[in-house]
N, C-alpha and C positions, 0 to 999 in steps of 0.2 A: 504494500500500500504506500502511494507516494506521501510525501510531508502534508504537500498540500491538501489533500483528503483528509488525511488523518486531524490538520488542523480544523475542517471544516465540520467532521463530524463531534470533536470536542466542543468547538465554539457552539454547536445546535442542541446537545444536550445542555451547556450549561446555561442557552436560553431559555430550554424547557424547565430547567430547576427556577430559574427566575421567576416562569411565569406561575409556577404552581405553588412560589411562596405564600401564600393566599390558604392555603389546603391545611387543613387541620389534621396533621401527623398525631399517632399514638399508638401504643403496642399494647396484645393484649395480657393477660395472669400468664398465657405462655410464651409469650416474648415475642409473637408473630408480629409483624408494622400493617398497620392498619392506614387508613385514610379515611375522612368523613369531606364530601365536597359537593356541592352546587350543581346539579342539572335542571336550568329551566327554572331556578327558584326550591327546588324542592333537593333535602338533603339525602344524599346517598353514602353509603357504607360497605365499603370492599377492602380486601387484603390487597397492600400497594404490588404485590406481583401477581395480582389475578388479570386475566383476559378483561375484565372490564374496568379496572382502572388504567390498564394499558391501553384499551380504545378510548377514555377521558382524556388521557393527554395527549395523544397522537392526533385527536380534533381541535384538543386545545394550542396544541403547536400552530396546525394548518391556518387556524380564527386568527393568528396572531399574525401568522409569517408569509400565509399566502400558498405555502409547500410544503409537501409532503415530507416528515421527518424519515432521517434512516433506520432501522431495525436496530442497527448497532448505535446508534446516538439515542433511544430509544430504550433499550435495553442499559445505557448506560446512566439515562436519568432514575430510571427505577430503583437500579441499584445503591444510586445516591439516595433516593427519598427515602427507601425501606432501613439505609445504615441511619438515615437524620431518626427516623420513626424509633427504630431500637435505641438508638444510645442517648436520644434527648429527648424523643417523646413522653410524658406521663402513660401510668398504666390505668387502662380501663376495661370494665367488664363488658363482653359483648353477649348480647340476649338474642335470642330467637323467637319471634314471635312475642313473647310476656316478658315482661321484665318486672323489679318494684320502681317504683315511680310516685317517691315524695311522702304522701301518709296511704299509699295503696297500690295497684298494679296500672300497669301501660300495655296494649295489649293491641299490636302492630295492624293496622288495617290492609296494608298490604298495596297499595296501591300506590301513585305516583305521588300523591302528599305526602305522605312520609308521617302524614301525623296515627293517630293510636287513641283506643278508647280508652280514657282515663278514669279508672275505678278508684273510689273511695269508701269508707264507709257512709258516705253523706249521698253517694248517689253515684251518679254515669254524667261524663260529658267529653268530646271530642275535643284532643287537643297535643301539642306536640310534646313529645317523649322527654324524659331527662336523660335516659342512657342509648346510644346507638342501638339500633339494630340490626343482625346480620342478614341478609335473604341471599336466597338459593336461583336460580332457572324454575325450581318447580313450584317458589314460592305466589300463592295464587289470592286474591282480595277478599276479605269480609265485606258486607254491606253494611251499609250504616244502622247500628241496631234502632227499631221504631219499637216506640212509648206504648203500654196498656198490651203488653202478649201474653202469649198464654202458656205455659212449656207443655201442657195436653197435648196441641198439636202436635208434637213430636213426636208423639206414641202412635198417632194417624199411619205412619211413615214406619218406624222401628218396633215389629210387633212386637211390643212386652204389656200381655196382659192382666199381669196380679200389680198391687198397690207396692208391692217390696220391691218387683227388680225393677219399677218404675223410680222407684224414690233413690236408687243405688245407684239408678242409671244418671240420675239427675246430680248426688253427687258426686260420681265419678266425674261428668263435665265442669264441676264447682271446682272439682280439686284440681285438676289439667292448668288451670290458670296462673296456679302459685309456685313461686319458684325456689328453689335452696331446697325442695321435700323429697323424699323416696317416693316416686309415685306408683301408684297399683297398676298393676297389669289386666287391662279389660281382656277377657277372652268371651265371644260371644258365639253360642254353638247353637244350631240349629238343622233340623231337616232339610230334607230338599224341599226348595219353597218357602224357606221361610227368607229369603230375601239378607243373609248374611254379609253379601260384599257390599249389598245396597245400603244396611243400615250402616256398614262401616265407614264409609264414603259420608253419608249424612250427618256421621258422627263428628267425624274430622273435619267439617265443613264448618261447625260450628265451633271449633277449638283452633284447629290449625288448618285451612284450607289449602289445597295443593293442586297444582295443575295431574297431577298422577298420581293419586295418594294410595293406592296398592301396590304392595311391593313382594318379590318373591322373598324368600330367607338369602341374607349374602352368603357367599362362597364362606368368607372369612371374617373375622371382628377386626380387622382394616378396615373390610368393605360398608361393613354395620356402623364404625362408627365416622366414613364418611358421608356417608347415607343421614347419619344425625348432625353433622357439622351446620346443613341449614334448614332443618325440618324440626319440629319441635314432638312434632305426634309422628311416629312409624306405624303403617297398618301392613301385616302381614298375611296377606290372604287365603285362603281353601287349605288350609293347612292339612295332614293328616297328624301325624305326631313328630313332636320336638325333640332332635337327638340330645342326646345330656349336655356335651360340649353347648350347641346352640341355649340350650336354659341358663346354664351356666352365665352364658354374654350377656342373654337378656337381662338376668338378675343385676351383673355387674352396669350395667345401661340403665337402668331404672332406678337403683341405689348413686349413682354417680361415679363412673368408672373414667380410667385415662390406662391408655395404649401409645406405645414408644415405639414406633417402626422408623425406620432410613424414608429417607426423602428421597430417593436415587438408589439404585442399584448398585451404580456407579461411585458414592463418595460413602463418609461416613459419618453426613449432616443428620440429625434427627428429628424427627416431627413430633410432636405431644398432641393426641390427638385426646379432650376430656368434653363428655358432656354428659347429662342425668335429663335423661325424655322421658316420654310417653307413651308407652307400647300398644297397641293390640294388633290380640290375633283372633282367625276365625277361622273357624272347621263344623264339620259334622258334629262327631264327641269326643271326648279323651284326649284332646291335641296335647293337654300339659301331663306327664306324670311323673316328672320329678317334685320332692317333696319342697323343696329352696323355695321355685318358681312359682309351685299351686301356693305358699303361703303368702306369696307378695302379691298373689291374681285375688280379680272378679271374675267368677263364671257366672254369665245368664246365659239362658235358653232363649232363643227367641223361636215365637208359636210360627207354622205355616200361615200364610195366610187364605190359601184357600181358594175358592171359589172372586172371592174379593180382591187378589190380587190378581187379576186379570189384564192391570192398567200398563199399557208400554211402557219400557224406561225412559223413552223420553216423555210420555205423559206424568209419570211417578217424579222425575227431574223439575219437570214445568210446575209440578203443584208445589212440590219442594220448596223452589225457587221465591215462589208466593210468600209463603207463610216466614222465608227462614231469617226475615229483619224481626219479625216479630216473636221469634223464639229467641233470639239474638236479647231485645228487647229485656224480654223476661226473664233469661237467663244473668244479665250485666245488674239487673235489678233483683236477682237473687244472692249473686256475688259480693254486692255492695252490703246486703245484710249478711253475709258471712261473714264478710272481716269486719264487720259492727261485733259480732257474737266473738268470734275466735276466741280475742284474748280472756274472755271469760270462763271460756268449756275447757271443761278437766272430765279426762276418763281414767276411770281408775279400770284397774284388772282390762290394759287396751289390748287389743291383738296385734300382731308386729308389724303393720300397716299402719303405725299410731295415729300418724297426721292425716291419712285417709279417715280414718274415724273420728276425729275430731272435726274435719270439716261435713262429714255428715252429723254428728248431733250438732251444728252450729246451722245447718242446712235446716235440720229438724224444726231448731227455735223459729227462723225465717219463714218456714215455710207453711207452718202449722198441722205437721204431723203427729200422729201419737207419739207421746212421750216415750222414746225407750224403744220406738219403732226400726229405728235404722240400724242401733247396733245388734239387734234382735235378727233381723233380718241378713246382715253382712255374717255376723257369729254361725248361721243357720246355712247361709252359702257356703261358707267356708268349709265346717262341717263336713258337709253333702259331698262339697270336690274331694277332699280327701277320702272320705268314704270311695265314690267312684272309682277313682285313681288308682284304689287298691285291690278294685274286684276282679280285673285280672291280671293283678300281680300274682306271679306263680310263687315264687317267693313269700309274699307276703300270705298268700293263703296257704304254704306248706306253714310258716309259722303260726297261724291261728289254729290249725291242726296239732302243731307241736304242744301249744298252751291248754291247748283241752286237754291232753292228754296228761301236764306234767305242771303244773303251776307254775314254777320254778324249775331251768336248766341250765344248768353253768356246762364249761367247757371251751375248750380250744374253736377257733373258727373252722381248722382241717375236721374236727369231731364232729360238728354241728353241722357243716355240710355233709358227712356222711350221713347223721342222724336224720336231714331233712330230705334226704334220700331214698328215704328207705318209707316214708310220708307219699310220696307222691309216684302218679304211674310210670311208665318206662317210657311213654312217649314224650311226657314232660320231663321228665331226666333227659333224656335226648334229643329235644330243642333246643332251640339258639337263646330260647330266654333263662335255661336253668344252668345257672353259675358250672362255672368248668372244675375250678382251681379255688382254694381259699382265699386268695389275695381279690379274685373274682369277689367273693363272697361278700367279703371283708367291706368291699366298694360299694355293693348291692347296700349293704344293709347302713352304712353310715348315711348312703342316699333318699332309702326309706324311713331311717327311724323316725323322723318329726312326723310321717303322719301314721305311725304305726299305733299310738294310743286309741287311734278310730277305732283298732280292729280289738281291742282292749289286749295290746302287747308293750311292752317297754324293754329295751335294750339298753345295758348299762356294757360298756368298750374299757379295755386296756386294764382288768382289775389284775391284783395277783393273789391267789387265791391257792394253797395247800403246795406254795414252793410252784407254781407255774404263774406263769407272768401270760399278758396278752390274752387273759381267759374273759368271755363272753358269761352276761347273764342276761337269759331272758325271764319274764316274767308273766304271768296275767294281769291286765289291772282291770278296771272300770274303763268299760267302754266311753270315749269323749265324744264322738262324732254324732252328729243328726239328732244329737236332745236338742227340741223346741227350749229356744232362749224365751221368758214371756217377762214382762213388764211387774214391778213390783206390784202395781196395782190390776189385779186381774179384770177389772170391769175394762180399762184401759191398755188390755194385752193387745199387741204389736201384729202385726201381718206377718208370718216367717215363711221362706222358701223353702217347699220340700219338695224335691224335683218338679213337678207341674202342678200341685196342687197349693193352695193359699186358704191361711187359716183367716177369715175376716173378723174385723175388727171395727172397734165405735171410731167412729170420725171422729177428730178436733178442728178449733179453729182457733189460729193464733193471728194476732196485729202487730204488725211491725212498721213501723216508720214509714208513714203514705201510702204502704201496702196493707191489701186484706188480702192475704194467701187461706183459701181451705181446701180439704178433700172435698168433691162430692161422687157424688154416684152419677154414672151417665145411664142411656136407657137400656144399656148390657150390661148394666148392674157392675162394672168395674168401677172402681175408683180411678179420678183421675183429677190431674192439679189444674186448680185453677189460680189466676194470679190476676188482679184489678189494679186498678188504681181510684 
């Protein structure tokens, strides 16, 4: 390259850094450089070496200079802003979709204003964000939530028809909004026909909207947690069942996980890839059966719809489309009386989903359900999946075999796999599901034990015991799982899920802040929410 070129591609980067001193540089808790800058009036947020800050200033070169920058003067302004970004930018948190914002959440509308619905405990209003936010290609617009909805219509669309997985369903969308939490894992299972990917779609539409919001399972947890870099809610669709590894990811993704892979094949830069989202998944039945996973999940069923669902999807889309500022509405009006309640609700004896249950008995107060209704109901799901989970576990049913028989069996894990051998037929000994090897065993059973009390078993690991070390106790206990949770006050016991069946219950009606939220009956005898002003 001659002197003079090389002069000239120098001099044109360091006009492009001139021009871009304007640009609000900063890196984020992983050190990445960021930019926040000006399209049109409206502010945009990209990593300074992504494709689309790179076509911000390759137009902003041309606006200026009349001509097209070089690739290499180009690439060498980048490099300049992202060392200015790292070594004297401030550090800032970047959100996806929700962020906190001031005395409540920001909650990204998606669209070319750049502004967010502003929740408070005092109410809802549009307006611009305190913290950046990041967006993706597949990041896709809210509508502007309208006044006086109803979150009923929702259930028009997502068949769930008992008063429990309606009220579960409601706060699992309350809780999607709040950020810093462990979030639950919605799994929604249904028949053929009951419109599974549809309600998953309508679900995300009202959380985290996306131009593709169904996704297969990735390859890899690279791929899973680039897939979350600018999506806030993951739906993974028609699932049959979740290999252990994949639960495993999802657990770590839901609780707040970060992944260390190379940038390059080629160098030995690293990436820190950390985010904590919002899962679901959808299938027929049994998608989850590791016990980690099922305790950090929601399972509902959703009913066929039947004869009634006969409407196109794009007729079912268009009516959708109608109602979904007004569920919008009602849901940002349900939200706002959340974080009015939160800091007040204390659950004692909570299930390890803590902050999922708290935001449902603070949903409760808001909304005006029976007292004691929600966690009745989550306790009673919970339960049930466990239960499920294990009936056909081959494993777990040679050990309920083993407990009837012996109350009490200590021993080595090489013993106990022989002893649960001798339990079960020769076909299931010779399946791919009955453990090989003790180390097998060993793995089996530290994965099943949390929800082994359903089946009334307990497993106590590593005791030592008569001079042997590594010796296994199993036990009988008191069955935990599918006892109806009921409200201290029985006139005022709770609606609980017992596979399809629903135990009904007195209405309430509670006042909250410009709202009159009640149950009532519609003329199919379900309950179903209504919400005025």
């Amino acid at each position: 390259m001659s002197e003079k070129k090389h002069t000239e591609k120098r001099v044109a980067a360091d006009r492009l850094i001139d021009l871009a001193s304007g640009i609000f540089l900063f890196k984020s808790p992983e050190k990445e450089p960021y930019a926040i800058y000006l399209v049109d009036g409206a502010k945009h947020c990209d990593p300074v070496e992504s494709k689309a800050f790179g076509h911000y200033l390759a137009r902003l070169y041309y606006e200026a200079e009349g001509s097209a920058i070089t690739a290499t003067a180009l690439d060498t302004a980048v490099r300049q802003l992202a060392a200015k970004a790292r070594f004297e930018g401030q550090t800032l948190p970047l959100f996806v979709r929700t962020a906190p914002c001031r005395n409540g959440l920001a909650i990204d509308l998606g669209d070319d204003s750049r502004l967010a619905v502003l929740v408070t405990p005092n109410g809802y209003q549009i307006g611009e964000p305190q913290f950046p936010f990041r967006r993706g290609s597949n990041t896709a617009t809210f509508p502007a939530p309208e006044p006086g909805g109803d979150l009923a219509e929702l259930f028009d669309f997502v068949n769930i028809t008992n008063p429990s997985g309606q009220r579960m369903i409601i706060a699992w969308l309350l809780h999607t909004f709040l950020t810093g939490i462990p979030h639950v894992v919605l799994v929604l299972e249904g028949a053929q026909g009951s419109a599974k990917s549809t309600a998953s779609c309508q679900l995300v539409s009202l959380t985290d909207p996306s131009q593709a919001p169904l996704l297969a399972l990735p390859s890899s947890e690279r791929d899973l947690m680039i897939s979350a870099a600018t999506s806030w809610v993951l739906v993974f669709d028609n699932l049959r069942r979740l290999p252990p590894e994949v639960s495993d990811q999802i657990c770590r993704l839901v609780t707040g996980g970060g992944l260390r892979t190379r940038k390059l094949y080629t160098n030995d830069d690293e990436m820190l890839f950390t985010a904590k989202r919002v899962v679901v998944l959808n299938g027929i039945h049994g998608i989850v059966k590791e016990q980690d996973l099922l305790s950090r999940s929601l399972v509902v069923t959703l009913a066929p719809f039947g004869d009634a669902g006969t409407r196109s999807d794009e007729e079912v889309a268009e009516a959708f489309e109608r109602v979904r500022p007004r569920i919008l509405g009602a849901l940002m009006t349900a939200l706002s009386g959340v974080l009015r309640e939160l800091p007040a609700v204390q659950v004692t004896d909570a299930p390890r989903m803590a902050d999922f249950a708290r935001v449902g008995v603070a949903a409760e107060r808001v909304l005006g359900w029976p007292e004691g209704a929600f966690l009745a109901a989550y306790r009673q799901s919970l339960g049930h999946a466990v239960s499920a989970s294990l009936e056909d576990d081959v494993v777990a049913q040679s050990l309920g075999e083993l407990v009837t028989r012996e109350e009490v069996w200590e021993g080595t894990t090489g013993k106990l796999l022989q002893r649960l051998g001798r339990l079960v037929p020769k076909d299931v000994h010779r399946s791919r599901e009955w453990p090989k090897s003790p180390n097998w065993l060993s793995n089996r059973l530290r994965r099943l034990a949390p929800g082994l009390p359903a089946l009334g078993i307990a497993i106590e690991f590593d005791l030592c015991l008569g001079g042997e070390k590594r010796v296994l106790r199993v036990t009988r206990v008191e069955e935990t799982a599918s006892r109806p949770e009921v409200a201290a006050d029985n006139e005022d016991a709770p609606a609980v899920v017992a596979g399809d069946e629903t135990l009904q219950t007195k209405e309430t009606v509670a006042t909250a802040a410009n709202t009159s939220p009640s149950l009532e009956k519609d003329k199919g005898g379900i309950a179903a929410l209504r919400i005025r002003r």
